[in-house]
N, C-alpha and C positions, 0 to 999 in steps of 0.2 A: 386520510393519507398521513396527514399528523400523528394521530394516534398509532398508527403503525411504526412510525419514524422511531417514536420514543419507546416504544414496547420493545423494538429491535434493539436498540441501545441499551435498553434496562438489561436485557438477556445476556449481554455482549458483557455490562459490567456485572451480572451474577457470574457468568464465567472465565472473564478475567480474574475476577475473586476466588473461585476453585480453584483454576491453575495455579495462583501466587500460593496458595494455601498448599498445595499439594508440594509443587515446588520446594517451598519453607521446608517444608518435614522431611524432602526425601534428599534434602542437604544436610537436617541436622542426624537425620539417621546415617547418612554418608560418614560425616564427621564422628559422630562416634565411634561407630565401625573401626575407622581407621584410625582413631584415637588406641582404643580397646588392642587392634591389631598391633600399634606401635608399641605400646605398653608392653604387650606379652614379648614383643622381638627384643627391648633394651632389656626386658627382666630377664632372656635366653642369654643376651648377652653379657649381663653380669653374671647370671649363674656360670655361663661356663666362665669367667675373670676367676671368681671366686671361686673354679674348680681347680682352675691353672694356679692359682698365688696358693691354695692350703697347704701346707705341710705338718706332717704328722712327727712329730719327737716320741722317740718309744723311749724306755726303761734300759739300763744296760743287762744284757745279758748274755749269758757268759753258754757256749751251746759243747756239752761234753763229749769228749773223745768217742766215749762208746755208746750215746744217743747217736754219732754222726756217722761210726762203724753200721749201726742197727740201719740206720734210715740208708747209707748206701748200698747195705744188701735187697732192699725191699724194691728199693729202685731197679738194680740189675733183674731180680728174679722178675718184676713187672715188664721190663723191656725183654729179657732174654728167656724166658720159661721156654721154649722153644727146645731149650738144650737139654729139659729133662725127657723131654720124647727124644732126644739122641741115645740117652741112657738108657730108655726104654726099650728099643730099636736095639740096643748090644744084648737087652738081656734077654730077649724073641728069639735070638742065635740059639737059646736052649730046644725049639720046638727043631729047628731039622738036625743040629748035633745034639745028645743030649748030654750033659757037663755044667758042672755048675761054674765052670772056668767062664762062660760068658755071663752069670747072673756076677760071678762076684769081679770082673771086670769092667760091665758095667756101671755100677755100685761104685766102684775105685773111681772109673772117671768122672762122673756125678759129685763124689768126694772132693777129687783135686783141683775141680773145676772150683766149686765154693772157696776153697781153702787158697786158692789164687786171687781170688775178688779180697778174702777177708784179710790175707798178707797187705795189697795194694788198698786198703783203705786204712790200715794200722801204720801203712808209709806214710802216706799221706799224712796223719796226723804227728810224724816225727820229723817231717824237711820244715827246713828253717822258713822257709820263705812261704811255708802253709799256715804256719805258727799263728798269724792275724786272725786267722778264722776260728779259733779255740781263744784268745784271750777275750774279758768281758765288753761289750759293744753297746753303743748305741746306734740305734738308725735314724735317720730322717728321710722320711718317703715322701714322693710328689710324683706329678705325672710326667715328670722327665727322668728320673734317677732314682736309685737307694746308695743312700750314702751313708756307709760303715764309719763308724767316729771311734777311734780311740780312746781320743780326749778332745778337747773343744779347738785344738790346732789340727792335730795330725786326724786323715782321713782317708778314705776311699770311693770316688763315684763307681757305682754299678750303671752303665744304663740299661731301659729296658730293652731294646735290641740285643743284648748280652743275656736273656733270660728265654731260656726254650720252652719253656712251657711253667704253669706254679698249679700247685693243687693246695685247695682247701681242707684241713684234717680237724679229726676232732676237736683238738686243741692248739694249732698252730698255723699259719702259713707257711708252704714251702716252694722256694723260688728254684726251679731248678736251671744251671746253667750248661750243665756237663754231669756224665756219672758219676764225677767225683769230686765235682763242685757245686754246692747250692748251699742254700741261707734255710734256716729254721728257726719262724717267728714265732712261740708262743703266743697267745691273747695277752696274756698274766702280763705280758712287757707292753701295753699299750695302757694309755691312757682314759678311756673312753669307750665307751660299744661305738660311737659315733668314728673314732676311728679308724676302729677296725672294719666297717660298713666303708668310709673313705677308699681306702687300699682293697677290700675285694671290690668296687667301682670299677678302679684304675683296672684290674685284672682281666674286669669285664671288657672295658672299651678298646683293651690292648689285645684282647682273643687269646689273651693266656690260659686260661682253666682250660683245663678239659673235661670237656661234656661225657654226659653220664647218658646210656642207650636210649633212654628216657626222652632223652634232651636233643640226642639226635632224629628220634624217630619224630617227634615234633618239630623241627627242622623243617625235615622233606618232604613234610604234611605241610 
């Protein structure tokens, strides 16, 4: 009966010793775990700190009258191509009368249409108070604002609320606010590929680009 007493006991302290043991490690694997997990949360946290405080200083640059003419036609014809099937549509009027009075009618209004956009964007480049956006600039981008600098007093905040959409071109950034208002970044005026990687970021997080069919049809996939 003794011998049993102690054999039971002996077994009791083999498996108290298992449990402590297991116990032990499935604490210190807890603890790292949540170590490891805390780590990666303060390194999110700082990454985005350090997303929020970067600011980019670009180069001044000065963006010309008639790159601003060129690039506000390209805009309309993208938004309004629509209006050449109008033109289309006048000169069809030749199948049931036939007269060349509806091909070169059509044609005229096609013409006058453009020739209205290009007067209003050659305005625009001669009111006073458009003037800012033709003399040489610096910007400073962040994920709140682009701020147009003069000179190191005088400025302008943009926020990004104020920007409808920006598309990426082969050599520039372009914010657009209105047909007749947006910013043209070359690369050439940054500092950095590092920067310019920074700001289309920001472009990305804010759903400004616009997606390419590609880009949508993987989307909805």
């Amino acid at each position: 009966m003794v011998i049993n007493v102690h054999y039971y006991n002996r077994q009791v302290n083999i498996v108290n010793t298992i449990h402590c043991a297991i116990v032990k490690k499935s604490l210190k694997l807890l603890v790292n775990i949540s170590f490891n997990l805390l780590c990666k949360g303060y390194g999110g946290i700082f990454a985005n700190q350090n997303f929020l405080l970067m600011i980019v200083k670009t180069k001044k640059y000065q963006l010309p009258t008639g790159t601003y003419i060129k690039l506000g036609l390209k805009n309309i014809l993208k938004e309004q191509w629509w209006v050449a099937l109008i033109a289309v549509a006048i000169c069809l009027g030749y199948i049931w009368i036939p007269s060349w009075w509806w091909i070169s009618m059509g044609l005229l209004a096609y013409a006058l249409y453009w020739l209205f956009w290009v007067i209003q964007f050659a305005g625009v480049t001669q009111m006073e108070q458009n003037k800012i956006m033709f003399n040489k600039l610096a910007y400073e981008i962040d994920s709140r604002q682009i701020l147009m600098k003069v000179n190191a007093r005088e400025g302008m905040p943009i926020k990004w609320d104020m920007i409808k959409k920006a598309a990426i071109k082969k050599e520039a950034f372009l914010f657009i606010m209105s047909k007749a208002q947006f910013i043209y970044l070359p690369f050439k005026s940054f500092n950095s590929e590092n920067e310019i990687r920074f700001v289309e970021t920001i472009l990305k997080r804010k759903g400004l680009l616009e997606k390419k069919p590609a880009q949508l049809d993987a989307g909805q996939k």
